[in-house]
N, C-alpha and C positions, 0 to 999 in steps of 0.2 A: 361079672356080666349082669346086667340090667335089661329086663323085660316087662317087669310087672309095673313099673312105675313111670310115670312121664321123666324123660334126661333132660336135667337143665344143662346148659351151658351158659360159661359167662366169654362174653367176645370183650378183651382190650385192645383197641384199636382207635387212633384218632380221626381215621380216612373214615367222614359221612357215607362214602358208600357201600364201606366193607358191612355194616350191618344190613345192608339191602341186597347186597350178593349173596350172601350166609343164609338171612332170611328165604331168599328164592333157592337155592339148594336144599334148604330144611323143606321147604314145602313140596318141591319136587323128592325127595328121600319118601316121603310117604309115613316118615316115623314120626313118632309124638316128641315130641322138643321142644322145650319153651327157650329160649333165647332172650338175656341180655345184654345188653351190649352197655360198655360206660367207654367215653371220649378222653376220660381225665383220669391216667394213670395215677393219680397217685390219691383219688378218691375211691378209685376203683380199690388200690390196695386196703387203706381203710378202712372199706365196706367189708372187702372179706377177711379181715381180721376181726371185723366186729362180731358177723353173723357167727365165725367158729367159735366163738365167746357166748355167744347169745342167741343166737340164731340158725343150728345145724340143716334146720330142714329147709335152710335156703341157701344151703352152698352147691355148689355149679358138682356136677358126675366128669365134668372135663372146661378147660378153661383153653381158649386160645388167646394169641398173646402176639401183638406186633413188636417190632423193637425197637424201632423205630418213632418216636412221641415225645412230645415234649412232656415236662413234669419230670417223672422217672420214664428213662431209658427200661424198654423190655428186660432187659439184665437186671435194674434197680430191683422191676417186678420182681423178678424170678429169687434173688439174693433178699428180699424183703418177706416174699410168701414160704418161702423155704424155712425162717426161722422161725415159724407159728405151727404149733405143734396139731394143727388142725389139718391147715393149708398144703400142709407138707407133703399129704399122702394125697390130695387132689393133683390128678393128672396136667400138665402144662404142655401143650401144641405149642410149639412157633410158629406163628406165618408170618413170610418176612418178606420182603421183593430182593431184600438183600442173597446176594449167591454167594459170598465171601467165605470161604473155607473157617475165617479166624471168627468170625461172627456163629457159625453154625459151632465151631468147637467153645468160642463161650460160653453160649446159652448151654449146650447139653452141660458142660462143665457144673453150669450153676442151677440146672435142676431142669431142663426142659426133657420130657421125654423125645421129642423128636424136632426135627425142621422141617418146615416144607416152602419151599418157596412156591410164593403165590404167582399160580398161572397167568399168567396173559391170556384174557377170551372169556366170555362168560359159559361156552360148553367145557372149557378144560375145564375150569376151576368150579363146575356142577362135577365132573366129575374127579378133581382130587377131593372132592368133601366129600363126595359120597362112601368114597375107599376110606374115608379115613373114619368116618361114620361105623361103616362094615367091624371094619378092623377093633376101632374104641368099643363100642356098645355089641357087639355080636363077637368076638374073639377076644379082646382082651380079658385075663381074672385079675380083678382089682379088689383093694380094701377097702372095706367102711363105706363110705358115702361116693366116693369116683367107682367109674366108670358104669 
């Protein structure tokens, strides 16, 4: 649990709007959050292989993750960030538009802590980020640098 410091998160998603919905929820949340967002999965993976090499104080406290992308597949992410002995212990969200039962048992298979399929509506999906916000940063106990 995280209070005394700003939560970064990093957003992978190639949908241009999903950083501008996430962004308007973080500002409605009220909490300190700084927010990345990268478009190109498989820079994004790069990036955060590099920073847990070199760069700790700029790895994300929770990482959300579409699965949907070209470059690497959310799965690629998750089987790519999984085996960097950094990365491993940072928390992974899915948000997926996908409902697919085999898709949700993938991801957790290959390291996602949870699914969520993304609302329809910009008041739902203010407030499944906010629960999930509550839930990561105010409820969860996590190691090292996540949550």
């Amino acid at each position: 649990m995280m209070t005394s410091k700003k939560n970064r998160i990093i957003l992978i998603d190639d949908s241009p709007a999903e950083p501008i919905l996430l962004g308007s929820a973080i500002d409605k949340s009220g909490r300190s959050i700084l927010l990345e967002s990268f478009d190109d999965s498989v820079y994004a993976v790069k990036e955060l292989v590099r920073r847990s090499k070199e760069d700790k104080d700029l790895m994300p406290n929770l990482i959300l993750l579409d699965l949907n992308m070209p470059g690497y597949s959310g799965i690629e992410v998750l089987k790519k960030l999984r085996k960097d002995k950094v990365c491993c212990f940072t928390p992974i969200i899915v948000m997926t538009s996908s409902s697919l039962d085999s898709d949700v048992v993938e991801a957790i298979r290959e390291g996602a802590k949870c699914v969520i399929v993304k609302p329809t509506g910009h008041k739902k999906y203010i407030e499944v980020v906010q629960k999930t916000f509550d839930f990561w940063f105010e409820t969860a106990k996590c190691i090292g640098n996540e949550c």
